[in-house]
N, C-alpha and C positions, 0 to 999 in steps of 0.2 A: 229261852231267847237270849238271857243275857250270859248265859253262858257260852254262847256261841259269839255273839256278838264280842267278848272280850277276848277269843281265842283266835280273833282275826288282828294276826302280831300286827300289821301296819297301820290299823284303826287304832288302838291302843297307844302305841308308839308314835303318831300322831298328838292325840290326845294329851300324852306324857308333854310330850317335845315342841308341838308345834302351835296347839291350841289357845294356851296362856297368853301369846303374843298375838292370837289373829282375834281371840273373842271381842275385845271392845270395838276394833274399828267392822268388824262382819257386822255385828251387833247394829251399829250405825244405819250399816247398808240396808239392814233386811230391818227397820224398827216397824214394819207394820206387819210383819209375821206375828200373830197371833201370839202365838208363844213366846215369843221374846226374850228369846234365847237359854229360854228354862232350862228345855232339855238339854242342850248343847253339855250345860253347865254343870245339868246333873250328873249326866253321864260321864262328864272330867272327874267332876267328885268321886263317883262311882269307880272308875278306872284307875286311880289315886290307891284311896283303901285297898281296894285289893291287892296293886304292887305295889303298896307300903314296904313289904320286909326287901322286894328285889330293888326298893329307892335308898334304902337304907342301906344293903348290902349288895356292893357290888357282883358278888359271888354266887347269890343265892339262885334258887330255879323261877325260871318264869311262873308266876301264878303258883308259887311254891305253900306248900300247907299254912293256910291262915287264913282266916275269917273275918267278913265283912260284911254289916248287915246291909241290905239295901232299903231301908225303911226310909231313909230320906227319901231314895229317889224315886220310891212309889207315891209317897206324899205328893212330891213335886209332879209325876205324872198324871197323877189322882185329879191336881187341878187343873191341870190342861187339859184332860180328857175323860170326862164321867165316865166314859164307857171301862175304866180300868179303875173305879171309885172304891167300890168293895171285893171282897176277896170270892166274889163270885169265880168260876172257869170260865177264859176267855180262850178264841181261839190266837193258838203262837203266833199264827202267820199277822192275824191282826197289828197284834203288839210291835212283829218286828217290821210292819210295813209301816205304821204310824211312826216310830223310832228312826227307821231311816231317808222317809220323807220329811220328817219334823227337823231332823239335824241338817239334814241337806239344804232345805228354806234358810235357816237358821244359818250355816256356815257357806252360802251359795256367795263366791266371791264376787259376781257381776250384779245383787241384790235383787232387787224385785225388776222382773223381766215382764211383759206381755207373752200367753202363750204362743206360739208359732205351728205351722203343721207346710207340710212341701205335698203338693199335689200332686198325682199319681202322676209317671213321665213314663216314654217309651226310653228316656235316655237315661242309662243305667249313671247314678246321681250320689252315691255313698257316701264319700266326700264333702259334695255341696253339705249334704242333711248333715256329717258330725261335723263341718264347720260352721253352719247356722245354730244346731245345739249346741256346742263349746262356745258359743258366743254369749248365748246367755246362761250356761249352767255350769259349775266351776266346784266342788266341794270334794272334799277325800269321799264322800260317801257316792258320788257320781262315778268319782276315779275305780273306785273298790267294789259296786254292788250293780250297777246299770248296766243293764245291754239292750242291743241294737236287736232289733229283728227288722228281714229283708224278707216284702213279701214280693213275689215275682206271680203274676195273674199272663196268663196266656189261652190269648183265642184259638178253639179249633179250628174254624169257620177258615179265618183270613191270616193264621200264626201272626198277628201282633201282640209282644210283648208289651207288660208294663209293670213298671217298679215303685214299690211302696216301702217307706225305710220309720219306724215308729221305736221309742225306747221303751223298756221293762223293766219293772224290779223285781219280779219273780217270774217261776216258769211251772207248770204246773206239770205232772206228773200222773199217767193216770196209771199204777202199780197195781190195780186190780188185774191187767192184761197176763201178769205175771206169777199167776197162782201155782204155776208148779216150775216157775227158773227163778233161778236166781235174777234180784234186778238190779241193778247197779243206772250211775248216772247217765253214763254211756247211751245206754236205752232208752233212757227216756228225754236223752236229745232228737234221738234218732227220732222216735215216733212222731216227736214234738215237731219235725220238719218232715213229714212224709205229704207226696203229694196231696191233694185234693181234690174233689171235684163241685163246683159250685154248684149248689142247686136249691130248689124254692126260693128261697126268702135273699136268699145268697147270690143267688144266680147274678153274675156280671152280663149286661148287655154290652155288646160293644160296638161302636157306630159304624 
């Protein structure tokens, strides 16, 4: 997890560049986030160490051979979240879902918001819903990891449309489909968006 997390150049490069000037006044905003700005701060730490040799030297390779323990920043996470206390196996998605909902809190420039949700329309609304979400939510990690999903429900009965627009930070992937092809991302956008048909529990009634 944290190796991916550090190979995402504009997170990093943020962090190097942009984060030492925003942590105290974020910090302010968001003071009743739980974590209170532990992880933000670990993670700078974290991100530091390891391009120590490319801080030092202008020349060097990105993330170029050198070593950095993360033993702080496990500590530091350790106490914000038991569930990563001992060196039990967790699962990744966990760790990087806590990692970038914690920082996003934490570095959310418009602070502690009320949640919000826009209610299902016939009138196709994309817009309205990212300008009421960018209204309240603002962080490199919103910028960098969040997307949009457009859900579109349509009557057989009477063809009325109606649009539902909700954010994600992951997408789930069901790669068992794919026991004898190759699978790549591609595919599992695709499937990720293939019609559907409501039914049982699911079933939309429409008035």
């Amino acid at each position: 997890t944290l190796q991916c997390l550090l190979h995402v150049s504009e997170l990093t490069i943020y962090f190097l560049n942009k984060y030492p000037n925003d942590k105290n006044n974020l910090n302010k905003k968001n003071k009743s986030i739980e974590s209170h700005g532990q992880i933000s701060n670990a993670f700078y730490e974290l991100v530091r160490g390891v391009c120590e040799d490319e801080l030092k030297n202008k020349n060097a390779n990105f993330l170029s051979e050198h070593t950095f323990s993360p033993k702080n920043f496990k500590r530091i996470l350790s106490n914000c979240n038991s569930q990563f206390k001992n060196f039990d196996i967790n699962n990744t998605k966990d760790l990087t879902l806590y990692l970038i909902k914690t920082i996003h809190e934490e570095l959310n420039y418009f602070g502690d918001k009320p949640s919000f949700n826009l209610p299902m329309s016939n009138q196709y609304n994309l817009m309205s819903f990212l300008n009421l979400y960018n209204s309240h939510n603002r962080s490199i990690i919103s910028k960098l990891f969040f997307g949009t999903y457009e859900n579109k429900i349509v009557c057989k009965k009477c063809n009325l449309v109606l649009y539902n627009f909700r954010k994600f930070e992951f997408v789930s992937f069901k790669t068992l489909y794919y026991k004898n092809k190759i699978f790549n991302i591609y595919n599992g956008f695709e499937d990720n968006s293939k019609p559907r048909q409501l039914m049982g529990e699911n079933k939309f009634y429409c008035n």
